[in-house]
N, CA and C atoms as an extended XYZ file, in Angstrom:
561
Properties=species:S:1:pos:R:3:atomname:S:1:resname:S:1:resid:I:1 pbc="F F F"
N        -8.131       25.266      -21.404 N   UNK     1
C        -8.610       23.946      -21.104 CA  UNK     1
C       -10.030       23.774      -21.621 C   UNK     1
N       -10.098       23.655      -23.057 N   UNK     2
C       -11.418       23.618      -23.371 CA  UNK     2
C       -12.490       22.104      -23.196 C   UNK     2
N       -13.006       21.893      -22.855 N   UNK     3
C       -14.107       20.850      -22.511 CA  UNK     3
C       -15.159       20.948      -23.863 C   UNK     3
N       -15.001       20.177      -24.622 N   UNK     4
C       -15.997       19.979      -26.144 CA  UNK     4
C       -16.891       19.086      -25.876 C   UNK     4
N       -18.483       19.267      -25.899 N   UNK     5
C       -19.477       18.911      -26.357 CA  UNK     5
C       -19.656       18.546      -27.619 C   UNK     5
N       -20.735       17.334      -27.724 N   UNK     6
C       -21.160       17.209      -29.180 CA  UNK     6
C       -22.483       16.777      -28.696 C   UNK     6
N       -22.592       17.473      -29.450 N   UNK     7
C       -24.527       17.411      -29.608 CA  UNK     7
C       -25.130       16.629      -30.552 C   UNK     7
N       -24.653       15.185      -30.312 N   UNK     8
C       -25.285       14.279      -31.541 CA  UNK     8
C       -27.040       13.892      -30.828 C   UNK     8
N       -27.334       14.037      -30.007 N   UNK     9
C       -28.440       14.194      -29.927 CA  UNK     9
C       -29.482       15.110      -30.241 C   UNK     9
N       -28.994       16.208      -30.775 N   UNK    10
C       -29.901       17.758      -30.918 CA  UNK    10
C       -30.482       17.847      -32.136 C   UNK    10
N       -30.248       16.780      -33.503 N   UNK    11
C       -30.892       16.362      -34.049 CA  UNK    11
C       -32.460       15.467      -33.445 C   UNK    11
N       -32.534       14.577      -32.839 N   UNK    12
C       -33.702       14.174      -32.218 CA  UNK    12
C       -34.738       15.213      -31.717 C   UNK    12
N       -33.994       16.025      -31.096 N   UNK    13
C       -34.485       17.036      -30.352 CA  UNK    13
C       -35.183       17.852      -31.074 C   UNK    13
N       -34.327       18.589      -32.346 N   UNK    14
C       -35.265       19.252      -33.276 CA  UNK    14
C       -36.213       18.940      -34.025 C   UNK    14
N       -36.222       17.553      -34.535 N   UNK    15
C       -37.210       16.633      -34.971 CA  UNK    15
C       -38.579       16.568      -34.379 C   UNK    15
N       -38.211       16.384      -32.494 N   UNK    16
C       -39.360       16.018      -31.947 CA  UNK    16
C       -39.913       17.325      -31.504 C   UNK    16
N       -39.221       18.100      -31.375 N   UNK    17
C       -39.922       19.234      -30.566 CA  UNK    17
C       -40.207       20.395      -31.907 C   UNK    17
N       -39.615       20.142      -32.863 N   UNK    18
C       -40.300       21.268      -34.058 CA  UNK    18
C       -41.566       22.240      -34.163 C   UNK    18
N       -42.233       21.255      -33.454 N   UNK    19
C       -43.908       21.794      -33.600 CA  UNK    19
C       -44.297       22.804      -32.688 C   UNK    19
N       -43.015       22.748      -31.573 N   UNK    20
C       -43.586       23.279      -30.233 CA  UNK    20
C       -42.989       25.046      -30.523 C   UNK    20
N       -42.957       25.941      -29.779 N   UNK    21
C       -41.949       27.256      -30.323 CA  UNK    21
C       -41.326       27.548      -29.068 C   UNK    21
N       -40.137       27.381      -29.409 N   UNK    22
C       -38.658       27.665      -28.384 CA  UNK    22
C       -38.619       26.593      -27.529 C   UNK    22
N       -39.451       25.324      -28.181 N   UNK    23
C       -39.191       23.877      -26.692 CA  UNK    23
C       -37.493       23.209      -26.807 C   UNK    23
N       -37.140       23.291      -28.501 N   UNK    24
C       -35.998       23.059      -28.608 CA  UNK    24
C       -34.812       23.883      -28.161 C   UNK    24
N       -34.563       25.242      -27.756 N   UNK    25
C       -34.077       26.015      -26.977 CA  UNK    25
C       -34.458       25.550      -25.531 C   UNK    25
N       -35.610       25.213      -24.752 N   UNK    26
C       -35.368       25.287      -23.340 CA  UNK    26
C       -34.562       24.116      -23.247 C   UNK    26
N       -35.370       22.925      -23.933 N   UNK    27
C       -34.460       21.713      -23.417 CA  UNK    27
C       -32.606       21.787      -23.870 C   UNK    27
N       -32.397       22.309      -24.778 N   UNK    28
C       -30.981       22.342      -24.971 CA  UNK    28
C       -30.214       23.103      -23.625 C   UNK    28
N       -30.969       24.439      -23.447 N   UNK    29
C       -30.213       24.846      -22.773 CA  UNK    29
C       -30.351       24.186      -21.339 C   UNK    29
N       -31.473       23.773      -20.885 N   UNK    30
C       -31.539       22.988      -19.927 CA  UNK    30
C       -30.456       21.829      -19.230 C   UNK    30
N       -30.129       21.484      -20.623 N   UNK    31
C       -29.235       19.976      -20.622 CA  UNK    31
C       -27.942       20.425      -20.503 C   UNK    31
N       -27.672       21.370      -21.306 N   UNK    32
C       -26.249       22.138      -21.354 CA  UNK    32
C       -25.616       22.414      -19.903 C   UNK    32
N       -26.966       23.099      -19.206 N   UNK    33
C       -26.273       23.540      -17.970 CA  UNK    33
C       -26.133       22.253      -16.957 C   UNK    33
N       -26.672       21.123      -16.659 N   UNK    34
C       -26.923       20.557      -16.232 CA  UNK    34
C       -25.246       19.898      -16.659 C   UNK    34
N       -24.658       19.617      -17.671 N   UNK    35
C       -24.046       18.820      -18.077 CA  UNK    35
C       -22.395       19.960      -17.705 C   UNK    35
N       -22.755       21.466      -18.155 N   UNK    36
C       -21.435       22.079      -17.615 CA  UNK    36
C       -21.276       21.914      -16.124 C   UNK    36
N       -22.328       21.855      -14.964 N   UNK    37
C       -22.142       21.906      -13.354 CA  UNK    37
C       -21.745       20.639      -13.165 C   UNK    37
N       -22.310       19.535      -13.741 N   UNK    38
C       -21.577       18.061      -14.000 CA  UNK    38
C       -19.866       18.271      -14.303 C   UNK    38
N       -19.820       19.165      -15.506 N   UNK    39
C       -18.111       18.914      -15.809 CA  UNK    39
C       -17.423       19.679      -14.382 C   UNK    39
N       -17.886       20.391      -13.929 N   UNK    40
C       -17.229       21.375      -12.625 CA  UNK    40
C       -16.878       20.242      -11.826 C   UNK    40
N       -18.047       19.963      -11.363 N   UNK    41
C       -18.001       18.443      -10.314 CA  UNK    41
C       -16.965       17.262      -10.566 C   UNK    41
N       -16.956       17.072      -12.001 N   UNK    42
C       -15.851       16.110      -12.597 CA  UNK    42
C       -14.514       16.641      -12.474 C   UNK    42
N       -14.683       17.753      -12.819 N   UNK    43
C       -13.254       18.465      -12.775 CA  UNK    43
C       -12.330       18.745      -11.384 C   UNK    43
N       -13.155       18.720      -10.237 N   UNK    44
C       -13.092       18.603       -9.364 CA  UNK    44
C       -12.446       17.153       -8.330 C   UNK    44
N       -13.077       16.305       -8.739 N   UNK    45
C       -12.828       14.986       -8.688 CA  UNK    45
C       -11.244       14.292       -9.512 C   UNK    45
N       -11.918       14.766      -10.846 N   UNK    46
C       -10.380       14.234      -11.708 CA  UNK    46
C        -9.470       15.102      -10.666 C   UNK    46
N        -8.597       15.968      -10.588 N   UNK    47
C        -8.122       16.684      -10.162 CA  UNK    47
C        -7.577       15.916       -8.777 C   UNK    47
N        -8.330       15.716       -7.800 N   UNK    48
C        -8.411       15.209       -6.707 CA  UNK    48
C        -7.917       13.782       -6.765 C   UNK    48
N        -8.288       12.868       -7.535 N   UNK    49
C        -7.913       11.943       -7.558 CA  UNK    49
C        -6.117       11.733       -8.454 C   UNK    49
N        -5.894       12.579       -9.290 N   UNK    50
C        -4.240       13.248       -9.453 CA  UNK    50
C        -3.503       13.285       -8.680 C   UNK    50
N        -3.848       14.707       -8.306 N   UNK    51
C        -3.178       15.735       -7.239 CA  UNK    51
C        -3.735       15.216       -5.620 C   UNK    51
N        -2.429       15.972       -4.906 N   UNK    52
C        -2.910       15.808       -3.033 CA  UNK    52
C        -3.307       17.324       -3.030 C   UNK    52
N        -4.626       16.896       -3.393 N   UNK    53
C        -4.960       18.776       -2.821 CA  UNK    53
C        -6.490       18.857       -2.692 C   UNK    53
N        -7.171       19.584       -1.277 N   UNK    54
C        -8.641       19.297       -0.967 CA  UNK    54
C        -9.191       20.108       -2.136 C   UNK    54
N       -10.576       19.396       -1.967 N   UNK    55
C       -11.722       19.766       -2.501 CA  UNK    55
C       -11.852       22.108       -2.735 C   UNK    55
N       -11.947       21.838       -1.088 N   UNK    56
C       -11.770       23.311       -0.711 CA  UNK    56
C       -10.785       24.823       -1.928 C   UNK    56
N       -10.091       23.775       -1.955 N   UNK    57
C        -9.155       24.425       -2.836 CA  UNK    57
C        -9.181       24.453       -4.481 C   UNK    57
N        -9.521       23.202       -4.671 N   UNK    58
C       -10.283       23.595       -5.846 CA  UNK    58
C       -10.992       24.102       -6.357 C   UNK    58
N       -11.988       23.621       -5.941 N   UNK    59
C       -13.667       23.954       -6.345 CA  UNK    59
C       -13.575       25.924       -7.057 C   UNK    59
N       -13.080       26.879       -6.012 N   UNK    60
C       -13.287       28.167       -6.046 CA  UNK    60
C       -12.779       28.479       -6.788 C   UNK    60
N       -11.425       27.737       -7.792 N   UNK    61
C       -10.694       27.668       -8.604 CA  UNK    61
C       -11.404       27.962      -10.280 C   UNK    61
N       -12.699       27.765      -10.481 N   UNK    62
C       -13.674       27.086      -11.336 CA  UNK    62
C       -14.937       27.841      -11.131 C   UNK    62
N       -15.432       28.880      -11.969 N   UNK    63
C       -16.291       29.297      -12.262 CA  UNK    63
C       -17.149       29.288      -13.975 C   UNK    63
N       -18.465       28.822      -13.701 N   UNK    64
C       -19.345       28.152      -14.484 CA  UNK    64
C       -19.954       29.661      -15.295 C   UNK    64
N       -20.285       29.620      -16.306 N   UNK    65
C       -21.244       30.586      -16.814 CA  UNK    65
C       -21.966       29.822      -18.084 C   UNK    65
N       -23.642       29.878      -17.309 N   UNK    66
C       -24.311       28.601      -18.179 CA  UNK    66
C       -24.682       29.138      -19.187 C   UNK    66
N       -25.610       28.644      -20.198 N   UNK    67
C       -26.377       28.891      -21.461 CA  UNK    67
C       -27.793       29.117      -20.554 C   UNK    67
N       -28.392       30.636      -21.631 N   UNK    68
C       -29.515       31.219      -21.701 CA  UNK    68
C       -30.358       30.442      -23.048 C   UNK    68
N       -31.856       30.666      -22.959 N   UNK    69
C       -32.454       30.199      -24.332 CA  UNK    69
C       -31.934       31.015      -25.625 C   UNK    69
N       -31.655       32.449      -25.195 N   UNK    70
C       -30.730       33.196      -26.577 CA  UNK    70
C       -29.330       33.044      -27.096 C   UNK    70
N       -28.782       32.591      -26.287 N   UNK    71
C       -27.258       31.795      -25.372 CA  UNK    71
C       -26.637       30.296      -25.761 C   UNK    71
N       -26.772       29.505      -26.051 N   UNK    72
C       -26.591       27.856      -25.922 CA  UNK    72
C       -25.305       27.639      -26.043 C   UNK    72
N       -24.526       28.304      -25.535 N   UNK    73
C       -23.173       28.082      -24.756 CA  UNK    73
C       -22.609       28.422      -23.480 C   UNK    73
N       -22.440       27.577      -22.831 N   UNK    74
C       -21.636       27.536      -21.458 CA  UNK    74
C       -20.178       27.069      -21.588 C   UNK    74
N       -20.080       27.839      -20.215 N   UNK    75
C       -18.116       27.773      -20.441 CA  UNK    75
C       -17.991       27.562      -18.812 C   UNK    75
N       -16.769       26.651      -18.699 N   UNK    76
C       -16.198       26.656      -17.331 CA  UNK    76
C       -14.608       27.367      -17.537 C   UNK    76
N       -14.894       28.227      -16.952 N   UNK    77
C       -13.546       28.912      -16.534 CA  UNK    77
C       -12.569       28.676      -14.967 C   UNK    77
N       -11.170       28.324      -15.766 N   UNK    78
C        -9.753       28.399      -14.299 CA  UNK    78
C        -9.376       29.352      -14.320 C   UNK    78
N        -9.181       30.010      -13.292 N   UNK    79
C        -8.625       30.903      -12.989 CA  UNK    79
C        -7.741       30.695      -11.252 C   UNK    79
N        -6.186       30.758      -11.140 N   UNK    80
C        -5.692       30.792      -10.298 CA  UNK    80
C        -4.025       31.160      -10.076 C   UNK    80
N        -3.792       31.236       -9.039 N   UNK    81
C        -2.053       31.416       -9.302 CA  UNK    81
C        -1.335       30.212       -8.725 C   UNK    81
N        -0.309       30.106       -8.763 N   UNK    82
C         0.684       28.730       -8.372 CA  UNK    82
C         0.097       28.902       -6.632 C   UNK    82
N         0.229       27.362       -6.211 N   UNK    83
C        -0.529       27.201       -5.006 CA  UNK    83
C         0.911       26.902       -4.114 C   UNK    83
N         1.192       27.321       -3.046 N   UNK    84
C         2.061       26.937       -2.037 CA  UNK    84
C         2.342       25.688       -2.144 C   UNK    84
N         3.396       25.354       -1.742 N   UNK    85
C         3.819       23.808       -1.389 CA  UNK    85
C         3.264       23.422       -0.103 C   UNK    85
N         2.651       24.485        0.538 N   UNK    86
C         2.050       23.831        2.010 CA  UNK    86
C         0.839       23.316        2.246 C   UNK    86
N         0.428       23.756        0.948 N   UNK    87
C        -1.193       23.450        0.493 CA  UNK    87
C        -1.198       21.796        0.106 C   UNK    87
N        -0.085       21.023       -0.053 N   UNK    88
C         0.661       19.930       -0.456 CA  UNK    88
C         1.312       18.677        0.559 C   UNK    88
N         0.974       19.184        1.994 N   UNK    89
C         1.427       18.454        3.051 CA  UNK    89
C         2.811       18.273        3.235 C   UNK    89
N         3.479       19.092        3.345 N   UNK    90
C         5.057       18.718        3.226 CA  UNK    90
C         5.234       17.706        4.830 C   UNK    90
N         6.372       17.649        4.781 N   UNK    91
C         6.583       16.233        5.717 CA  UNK    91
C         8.038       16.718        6.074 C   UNK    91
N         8.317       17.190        7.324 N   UNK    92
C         8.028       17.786        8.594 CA  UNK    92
C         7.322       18.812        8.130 C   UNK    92
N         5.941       19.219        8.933 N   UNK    93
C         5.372       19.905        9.262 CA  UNK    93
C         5.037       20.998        9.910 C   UNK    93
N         6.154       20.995       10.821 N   UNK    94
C         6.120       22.243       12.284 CA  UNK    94
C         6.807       23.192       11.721 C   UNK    94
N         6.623       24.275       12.050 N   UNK    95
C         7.395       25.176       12.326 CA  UNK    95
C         8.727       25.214       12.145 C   UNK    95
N         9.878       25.579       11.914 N   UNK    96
C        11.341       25.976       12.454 CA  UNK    96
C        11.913       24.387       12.666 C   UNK    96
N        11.132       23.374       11.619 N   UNK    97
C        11.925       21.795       11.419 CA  UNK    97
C        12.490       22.159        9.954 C   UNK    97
N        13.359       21.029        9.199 N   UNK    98
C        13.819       21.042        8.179 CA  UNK    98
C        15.544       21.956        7.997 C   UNK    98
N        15.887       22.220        7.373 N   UNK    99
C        17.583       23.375        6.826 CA  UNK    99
C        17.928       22.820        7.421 C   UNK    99
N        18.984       23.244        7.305 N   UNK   100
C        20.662       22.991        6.980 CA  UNK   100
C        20.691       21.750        8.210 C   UNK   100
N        21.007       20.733        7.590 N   UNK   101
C        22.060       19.969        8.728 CA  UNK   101
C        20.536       18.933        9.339 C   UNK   101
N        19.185       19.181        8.432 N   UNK   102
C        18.513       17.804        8.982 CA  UNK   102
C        18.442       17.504        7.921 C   UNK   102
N        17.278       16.244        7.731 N   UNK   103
C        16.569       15.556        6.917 CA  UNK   103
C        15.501       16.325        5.796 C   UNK   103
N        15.771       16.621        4.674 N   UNK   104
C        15.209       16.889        3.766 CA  UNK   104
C        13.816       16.719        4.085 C   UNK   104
N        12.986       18.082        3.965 N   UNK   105
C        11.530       18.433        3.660 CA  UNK   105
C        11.075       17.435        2.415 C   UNK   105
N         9.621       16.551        2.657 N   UNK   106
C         9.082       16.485        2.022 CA  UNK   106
C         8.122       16.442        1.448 C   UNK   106
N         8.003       16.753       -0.432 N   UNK   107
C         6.470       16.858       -0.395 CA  UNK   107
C         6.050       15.935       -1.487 C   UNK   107
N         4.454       15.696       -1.912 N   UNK   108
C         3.692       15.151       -2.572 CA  UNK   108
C         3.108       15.753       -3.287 C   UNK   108
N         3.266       16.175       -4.056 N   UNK   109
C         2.131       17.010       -5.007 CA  UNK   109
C         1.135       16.244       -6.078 C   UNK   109
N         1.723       14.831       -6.853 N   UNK   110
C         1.054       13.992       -7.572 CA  UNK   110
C         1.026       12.868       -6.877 C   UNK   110
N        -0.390       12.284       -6.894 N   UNK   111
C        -0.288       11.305       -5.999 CA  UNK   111
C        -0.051        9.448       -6.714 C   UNK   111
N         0.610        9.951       -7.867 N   UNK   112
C         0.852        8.798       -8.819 CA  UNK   112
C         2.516        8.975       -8.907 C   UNK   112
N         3.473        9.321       -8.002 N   UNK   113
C         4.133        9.591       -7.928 CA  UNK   113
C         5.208        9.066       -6.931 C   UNK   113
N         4.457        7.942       -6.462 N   UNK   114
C         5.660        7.065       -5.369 CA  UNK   114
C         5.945        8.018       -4.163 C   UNK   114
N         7.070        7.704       -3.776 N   UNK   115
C         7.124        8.805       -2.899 CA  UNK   115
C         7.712       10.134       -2.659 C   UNK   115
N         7.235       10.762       -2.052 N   UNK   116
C         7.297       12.185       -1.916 CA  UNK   116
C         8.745       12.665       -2.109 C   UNK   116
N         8.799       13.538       -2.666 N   UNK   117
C         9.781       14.451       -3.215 CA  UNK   117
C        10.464       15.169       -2.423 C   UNK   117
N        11.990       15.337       -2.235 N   UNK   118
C        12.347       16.221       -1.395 CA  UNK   118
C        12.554       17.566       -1.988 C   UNK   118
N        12.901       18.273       -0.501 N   UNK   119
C        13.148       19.785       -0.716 CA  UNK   119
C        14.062       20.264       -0.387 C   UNK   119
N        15.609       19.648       -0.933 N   UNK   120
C        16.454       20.580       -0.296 CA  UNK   120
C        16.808       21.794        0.153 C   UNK   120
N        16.860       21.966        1.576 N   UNK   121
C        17.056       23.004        2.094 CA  UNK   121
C        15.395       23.559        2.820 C   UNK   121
N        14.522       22.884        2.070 N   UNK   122
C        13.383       23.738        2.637 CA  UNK   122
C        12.678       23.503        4.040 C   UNK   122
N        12.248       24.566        4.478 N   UNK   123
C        11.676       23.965        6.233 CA  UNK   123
C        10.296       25.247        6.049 C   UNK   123
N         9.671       25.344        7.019 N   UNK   124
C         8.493       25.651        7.226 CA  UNK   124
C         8.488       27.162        7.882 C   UNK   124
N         7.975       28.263        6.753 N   UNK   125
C         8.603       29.584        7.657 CA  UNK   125
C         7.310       30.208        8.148 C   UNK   125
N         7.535       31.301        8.309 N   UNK   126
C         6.179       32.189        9.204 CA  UNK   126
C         4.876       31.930        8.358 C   UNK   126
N         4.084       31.615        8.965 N   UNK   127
C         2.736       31.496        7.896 CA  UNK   127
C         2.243       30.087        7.689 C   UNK   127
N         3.308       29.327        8.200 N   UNK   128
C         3.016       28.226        7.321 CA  UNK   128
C         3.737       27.585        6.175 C   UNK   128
N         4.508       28.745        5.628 N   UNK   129
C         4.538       28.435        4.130 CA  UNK   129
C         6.142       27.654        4.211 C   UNK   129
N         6.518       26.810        3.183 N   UNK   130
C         7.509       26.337        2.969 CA  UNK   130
C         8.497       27.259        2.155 C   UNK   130
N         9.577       27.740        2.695 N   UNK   131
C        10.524       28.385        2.105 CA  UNK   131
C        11.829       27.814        2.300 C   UNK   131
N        13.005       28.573        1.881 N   UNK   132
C        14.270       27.840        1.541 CA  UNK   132
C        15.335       29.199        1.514 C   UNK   132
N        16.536       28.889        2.364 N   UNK   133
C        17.476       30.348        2.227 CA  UNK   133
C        17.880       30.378        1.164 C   UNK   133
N        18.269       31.586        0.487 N   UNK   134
C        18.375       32.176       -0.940 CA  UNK   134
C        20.240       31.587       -0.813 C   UNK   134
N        21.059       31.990        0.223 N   UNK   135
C        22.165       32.009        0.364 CA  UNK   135
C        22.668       31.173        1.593 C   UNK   135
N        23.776       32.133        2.158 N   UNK   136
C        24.236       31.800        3.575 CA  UNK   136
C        23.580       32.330        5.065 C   UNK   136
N        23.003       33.363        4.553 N   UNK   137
C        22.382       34.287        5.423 CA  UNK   137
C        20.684       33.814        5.839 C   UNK   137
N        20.516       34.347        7.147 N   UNK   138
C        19.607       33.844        7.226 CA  UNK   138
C        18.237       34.595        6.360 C   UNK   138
N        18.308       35.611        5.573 N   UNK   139
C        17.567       36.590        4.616 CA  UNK   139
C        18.433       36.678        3.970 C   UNK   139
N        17.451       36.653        2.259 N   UNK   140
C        16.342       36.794        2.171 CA  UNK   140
C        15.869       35.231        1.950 C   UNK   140
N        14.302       34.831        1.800 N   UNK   141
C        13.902       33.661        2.067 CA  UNK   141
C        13.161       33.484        0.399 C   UNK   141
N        13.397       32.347       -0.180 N   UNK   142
C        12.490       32.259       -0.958 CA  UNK   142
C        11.417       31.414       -0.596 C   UNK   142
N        10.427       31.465       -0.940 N   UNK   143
C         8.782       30.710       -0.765 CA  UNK   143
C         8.605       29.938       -2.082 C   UNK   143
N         8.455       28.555       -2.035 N   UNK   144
C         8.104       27.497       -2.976 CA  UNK   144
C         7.056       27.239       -2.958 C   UNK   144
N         6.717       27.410       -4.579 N   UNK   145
C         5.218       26.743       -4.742 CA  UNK   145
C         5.027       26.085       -5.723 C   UNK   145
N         4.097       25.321       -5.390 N   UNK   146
C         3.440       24.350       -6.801 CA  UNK   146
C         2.716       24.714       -7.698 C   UNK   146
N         2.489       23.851       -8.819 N   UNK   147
C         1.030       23.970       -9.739 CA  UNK   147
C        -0.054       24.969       -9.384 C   UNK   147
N        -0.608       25.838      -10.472 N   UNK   148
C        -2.102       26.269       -9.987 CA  UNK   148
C        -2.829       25.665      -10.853 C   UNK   148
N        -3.840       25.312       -9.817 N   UNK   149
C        -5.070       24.237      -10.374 CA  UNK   149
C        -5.553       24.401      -11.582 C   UNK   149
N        -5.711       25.650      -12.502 N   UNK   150
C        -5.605       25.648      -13.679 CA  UNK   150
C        -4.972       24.820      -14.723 C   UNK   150
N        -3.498       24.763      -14.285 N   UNK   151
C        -2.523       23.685      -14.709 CA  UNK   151
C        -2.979       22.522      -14.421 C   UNK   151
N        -3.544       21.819      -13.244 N   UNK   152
C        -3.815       20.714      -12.945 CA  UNK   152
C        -4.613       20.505      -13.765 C   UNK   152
N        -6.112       21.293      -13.650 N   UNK   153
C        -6.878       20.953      -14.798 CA  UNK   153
C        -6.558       20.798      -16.290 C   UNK   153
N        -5.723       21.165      -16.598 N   UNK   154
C        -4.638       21.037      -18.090 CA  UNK   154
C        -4.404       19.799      -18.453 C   UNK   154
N        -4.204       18.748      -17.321 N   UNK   155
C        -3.564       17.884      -17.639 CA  UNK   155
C        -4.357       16.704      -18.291 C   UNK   155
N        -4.004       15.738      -19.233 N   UNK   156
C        -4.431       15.043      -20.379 CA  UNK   156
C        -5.581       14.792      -19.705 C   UNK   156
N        -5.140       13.469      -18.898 N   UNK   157
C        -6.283       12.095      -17.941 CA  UNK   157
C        -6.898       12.911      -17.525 C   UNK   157
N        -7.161       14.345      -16.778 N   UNK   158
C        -8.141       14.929      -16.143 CA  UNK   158
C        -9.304       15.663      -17.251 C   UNK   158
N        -8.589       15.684      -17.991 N   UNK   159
C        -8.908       16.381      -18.800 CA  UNK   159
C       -10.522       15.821      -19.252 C   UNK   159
N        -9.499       14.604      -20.115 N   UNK   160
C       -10.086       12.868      -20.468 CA  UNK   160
C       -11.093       12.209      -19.604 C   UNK   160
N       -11.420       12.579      -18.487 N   UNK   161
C       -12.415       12.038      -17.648 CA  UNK   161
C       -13.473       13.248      -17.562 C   UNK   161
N       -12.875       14.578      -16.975 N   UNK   162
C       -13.900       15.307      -17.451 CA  UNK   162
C       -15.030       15.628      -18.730 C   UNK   162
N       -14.319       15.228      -20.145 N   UNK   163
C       -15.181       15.283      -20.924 CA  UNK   163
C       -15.774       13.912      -21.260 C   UNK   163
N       -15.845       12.998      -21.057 N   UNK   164
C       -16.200       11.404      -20.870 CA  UNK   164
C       -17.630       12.093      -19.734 C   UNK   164
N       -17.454       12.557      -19.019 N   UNK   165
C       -18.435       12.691      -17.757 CA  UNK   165
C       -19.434       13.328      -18.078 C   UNK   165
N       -19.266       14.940      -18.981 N   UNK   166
C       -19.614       15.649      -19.246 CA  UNK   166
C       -20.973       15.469      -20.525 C   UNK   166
N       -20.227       14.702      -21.247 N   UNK   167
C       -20.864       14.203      -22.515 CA  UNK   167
C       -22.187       13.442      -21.858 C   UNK   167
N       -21.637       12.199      -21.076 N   UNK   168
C       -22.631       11.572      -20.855 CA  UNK   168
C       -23.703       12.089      -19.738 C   UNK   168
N       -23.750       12.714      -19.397 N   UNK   169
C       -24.364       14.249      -18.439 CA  UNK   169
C       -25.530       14.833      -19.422 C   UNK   169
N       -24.675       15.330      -20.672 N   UNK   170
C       -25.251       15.689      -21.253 CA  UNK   170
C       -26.244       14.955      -22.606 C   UNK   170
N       -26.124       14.278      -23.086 N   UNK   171
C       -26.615       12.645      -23.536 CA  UNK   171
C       -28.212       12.552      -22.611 C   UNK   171
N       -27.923       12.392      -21.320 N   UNK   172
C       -28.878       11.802      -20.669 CA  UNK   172
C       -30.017       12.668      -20.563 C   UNK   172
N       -29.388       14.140      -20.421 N   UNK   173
C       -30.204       15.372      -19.659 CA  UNK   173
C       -31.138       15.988      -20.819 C   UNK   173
N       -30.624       16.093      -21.865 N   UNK   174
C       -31.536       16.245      -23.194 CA  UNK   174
C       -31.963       14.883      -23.718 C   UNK   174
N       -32.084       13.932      -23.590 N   UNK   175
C       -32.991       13.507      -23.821 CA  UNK   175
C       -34.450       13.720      -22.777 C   UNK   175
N       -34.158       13.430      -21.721 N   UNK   176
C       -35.064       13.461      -20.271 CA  UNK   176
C       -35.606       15.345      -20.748 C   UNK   176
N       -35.007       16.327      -21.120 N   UNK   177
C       -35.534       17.297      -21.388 CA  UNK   177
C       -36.406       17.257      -22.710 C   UNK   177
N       -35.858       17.027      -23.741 N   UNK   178
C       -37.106       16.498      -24.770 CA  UNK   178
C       -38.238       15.745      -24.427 C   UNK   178
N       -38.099       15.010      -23.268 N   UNK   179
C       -39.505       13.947      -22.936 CA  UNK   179
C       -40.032       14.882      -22.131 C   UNK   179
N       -39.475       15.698      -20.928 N   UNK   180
C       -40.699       16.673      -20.662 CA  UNK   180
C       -40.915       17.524      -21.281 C   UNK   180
N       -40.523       18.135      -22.540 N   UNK   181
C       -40.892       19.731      -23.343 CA  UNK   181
C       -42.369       18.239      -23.761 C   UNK   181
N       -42.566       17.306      -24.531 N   UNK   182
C       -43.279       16.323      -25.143 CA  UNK   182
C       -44.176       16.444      -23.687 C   UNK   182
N       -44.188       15.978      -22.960 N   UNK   183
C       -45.351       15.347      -21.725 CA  UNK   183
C       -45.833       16.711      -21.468 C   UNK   183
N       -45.106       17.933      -21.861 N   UNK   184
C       -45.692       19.291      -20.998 CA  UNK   184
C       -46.480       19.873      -21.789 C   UNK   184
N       -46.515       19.355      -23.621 N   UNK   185
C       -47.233       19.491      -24.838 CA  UNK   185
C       -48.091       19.052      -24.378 C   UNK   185
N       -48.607       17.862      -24.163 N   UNK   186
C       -49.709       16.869      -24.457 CA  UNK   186
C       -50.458       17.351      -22.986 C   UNK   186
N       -50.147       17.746      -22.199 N   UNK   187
C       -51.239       18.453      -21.073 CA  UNK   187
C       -52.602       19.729      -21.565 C   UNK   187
């Protein structure tokens, strides 16, 4: 899930700050990071506004590693595994509701998606978690799960808002960093 920058501003930057030594390195990297903890935050949000799934759960999903002045690349990294369906609000909720012979479990996982999806057969087993009998027997149980947020983050529109966010994050933050490397000259 790569997130692309363009640095059509870093021309200005080298222009104005030329004179100074390594001012064009702080402010880049300055802006960079400023603009990757921005895409986290976005990514976070897009995501959220998709998917039915908290903040909580995301966020930890997403680890940042910024740009140094020797460095001027940052990366946001996903890392996760498929998330439970319970993490998803299924609908009955309790315990030992849902199988054989009621009303279909249901869940929501996209929230552009009308309404919630059933689960044949599935009900709510120890833990919490939504599972479903393999057979006739009451073992063995399978456990259903959804998307991992990695995947979520994959997806086009989230994608598409994160780097829209990101850019202009970054746009704003190097310039405002070129005007103080300039105001911190002239002292």
């Amino acid at each position: 899930m790569p997130v692309d920058f363009r640095l059509e501003r870093a021309d200005r930057a080298r222009r104005l700050l030329a004179h100074l030594p390594g001012g064009v390195q702080r402010a880049m990297y300055r802006a960079i990071n400023r603009a990757i903890v921005a895409a986290r935050t976005s990514m976070s949000k897009q995501i959220r506004r998709k998917y039915k799934i908290p903040a909580k759960i995301v966020r930890p999903s997403f680890r940042v590693r910024k740009a140094t002045r020797s460095k001027l690349g940052a990366s946001l990294d996903g890392k996760g595994l498929r998330l439970p369906l319970a993490e998803f609000g299924p609908r009955p909720s309790e315990p030992g509701t849902g199988g054989a012979g009621k009303p279909d479990m249901r869940v929501k996982v996209r929230k552009d998606t009308g309404r919630a999806k059933p689960v044949p057969g599935g009900f709510i087993a120890r833990k919490g978690l939504v599972a479903r009998r393999k057979g006739k027997e009451r073992t063995p149980l399978e456990f259903l799960y959804g998307p991992a947020v990695p995947q979520m983050a994959g997806n086009e529109d989230v994608l598409a808002g994160v780097e829209e966010r990101a850019q202009a994050v970054l746009d704003k933050r190097l310039d405002h960093e070129v005007d103080f490397e300039l105001r911190r000259a002239a002292k």
